[in-house]
N, C-alpha and C positions, 0 to 999 in steps of 0.2 A: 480292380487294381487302379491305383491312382496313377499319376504321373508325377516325377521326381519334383518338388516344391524349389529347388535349389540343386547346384550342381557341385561337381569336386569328388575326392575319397571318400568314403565312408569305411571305416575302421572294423565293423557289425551290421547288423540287419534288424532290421525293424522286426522280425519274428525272436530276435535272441533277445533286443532290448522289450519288448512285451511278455517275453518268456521269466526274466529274470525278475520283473517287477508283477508275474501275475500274482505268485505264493500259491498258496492251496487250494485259493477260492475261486480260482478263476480270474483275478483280476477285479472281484467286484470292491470297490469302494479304493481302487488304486488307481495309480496314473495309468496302469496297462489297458485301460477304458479310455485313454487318447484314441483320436484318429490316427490311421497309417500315415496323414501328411503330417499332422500334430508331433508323432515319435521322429519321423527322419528328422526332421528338422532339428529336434533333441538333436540325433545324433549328428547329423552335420555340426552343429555349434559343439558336440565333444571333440568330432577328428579334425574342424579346422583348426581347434587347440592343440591337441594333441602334435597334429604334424607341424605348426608354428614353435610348440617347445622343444620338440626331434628335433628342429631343421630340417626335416625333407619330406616329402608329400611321398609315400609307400604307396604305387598306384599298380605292382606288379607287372609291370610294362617292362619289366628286367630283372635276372635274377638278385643285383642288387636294391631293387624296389619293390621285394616281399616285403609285407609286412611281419616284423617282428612280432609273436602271438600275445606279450603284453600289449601292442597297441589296443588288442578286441577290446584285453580286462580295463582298460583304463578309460578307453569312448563308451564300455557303457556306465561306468561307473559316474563319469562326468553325462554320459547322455539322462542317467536315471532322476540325475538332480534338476536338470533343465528340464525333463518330463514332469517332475515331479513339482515343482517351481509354475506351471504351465496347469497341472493338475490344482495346483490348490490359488489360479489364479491372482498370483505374485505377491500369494501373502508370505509371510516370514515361514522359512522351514528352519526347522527348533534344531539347535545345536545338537541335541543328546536322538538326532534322528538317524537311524544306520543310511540312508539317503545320503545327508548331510556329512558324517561322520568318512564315507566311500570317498564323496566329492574332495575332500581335505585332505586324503591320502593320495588321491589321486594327484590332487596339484602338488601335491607334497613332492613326488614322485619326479612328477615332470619338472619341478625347480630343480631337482638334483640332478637330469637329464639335462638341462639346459645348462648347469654350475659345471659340465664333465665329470661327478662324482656319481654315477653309476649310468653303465651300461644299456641298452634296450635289448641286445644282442648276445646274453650270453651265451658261451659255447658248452656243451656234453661235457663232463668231469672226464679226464685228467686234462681238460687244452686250457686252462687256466693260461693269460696270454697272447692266445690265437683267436681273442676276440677281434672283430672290425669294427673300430672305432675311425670317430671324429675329431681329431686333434683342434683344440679349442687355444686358441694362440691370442689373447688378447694385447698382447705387447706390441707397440708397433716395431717394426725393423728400424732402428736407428744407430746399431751398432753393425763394425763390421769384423773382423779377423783383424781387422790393427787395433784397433779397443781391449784387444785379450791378453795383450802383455806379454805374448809366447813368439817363438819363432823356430824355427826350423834348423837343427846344429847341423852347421856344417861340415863335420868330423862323421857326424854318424845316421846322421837322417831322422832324427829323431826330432820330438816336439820337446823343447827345453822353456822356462820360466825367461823371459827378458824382459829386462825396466829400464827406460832413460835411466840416464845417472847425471850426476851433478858436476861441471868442471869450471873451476874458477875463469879460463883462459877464454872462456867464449861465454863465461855471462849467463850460461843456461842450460835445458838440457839436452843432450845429445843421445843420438841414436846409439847401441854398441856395437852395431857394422855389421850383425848377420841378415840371413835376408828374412822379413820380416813373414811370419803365418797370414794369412789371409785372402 
């Protein structure tokens, strides 16, 4: 047994990412002929990706820090290519490689994780909704409830449309006296 080469999450285990890259043969003439410090390391450089595109480091230290079960498919997907990067010592791995081809869906994957257009989490069908998400807010706060042009009627409680308006007698525009939303 070695000793971990690096510290952090690991997404999978060096036995799934050797398992998945052995094929039939055993592993001969593939990357699964890495050493065990050789593969972690693979998979360290997938899940430190992986949880840099999440936002958060799934260390199971809480029920909100299980890891979501595509994290596995995606650290090893991303781990295979870095094993495999490693195995053909850093020469080019060919476009049209299922290696290569994994690696590219995987990042694919994680930019739309990162973009808020899909989920790590989804929920069992019918909770369409009841998923827990990350609210991704790029806008800074610079507006407030007076910027919304609404206000509050005071006849009925309700949220109603209000705009300055225009009056010759004071040059400018003027509030219209209700009390303002915000």
């Amino acid at each position: 047994m070695t000793t971990p080469v690096a510290s952090g999450t690991l997404y999978a285990t060096v036995a799934d990412l050797r398992n998945v890259m052995s094929g039939t043969d055993s592993g001969t003439g593939t990357a699964a002929q890495l050493t065990d410090a050789q593969l972690e390391l693979a998979l360290y450089a997938a899940s430190n990706r992986v949880s840099v595109y999440a936002g958060n480091v799934y260390d199971s230290s809480g029920p909100d820090a299980n890891p979501p079960a595509i994290l596995h498919d995606l650290a090893l997907d991303l781990a295979r290519f870095w094993a495999a990067v490693t195995y053909l010592k850093w020469k080019a791995v060919e476009t049209t490689s299922p290696v290569y081809i994994a690696y590219k869906d995987a990042m694919a994957i994680l930019q739309d994780v990162r973009a808020g257009k899909i989920l790590l989490d989804p929920v069992t069908a019918p909770g369409i909704g009841s998923e827990t998400g990350i609210i991704i807010n790029r806008v800074p706060s610079i507006f407030t409830g007076r910027d919304s042009n609404t206000r509050i009627d005071p006849l009925t409680g309700g949220l109603e449309a209000d705009s300055p308006f225009w009056t010759p007698r004071t040059g400018g525009l003027v509030d219209s006296g209700g009390p303002i939303y915000g």
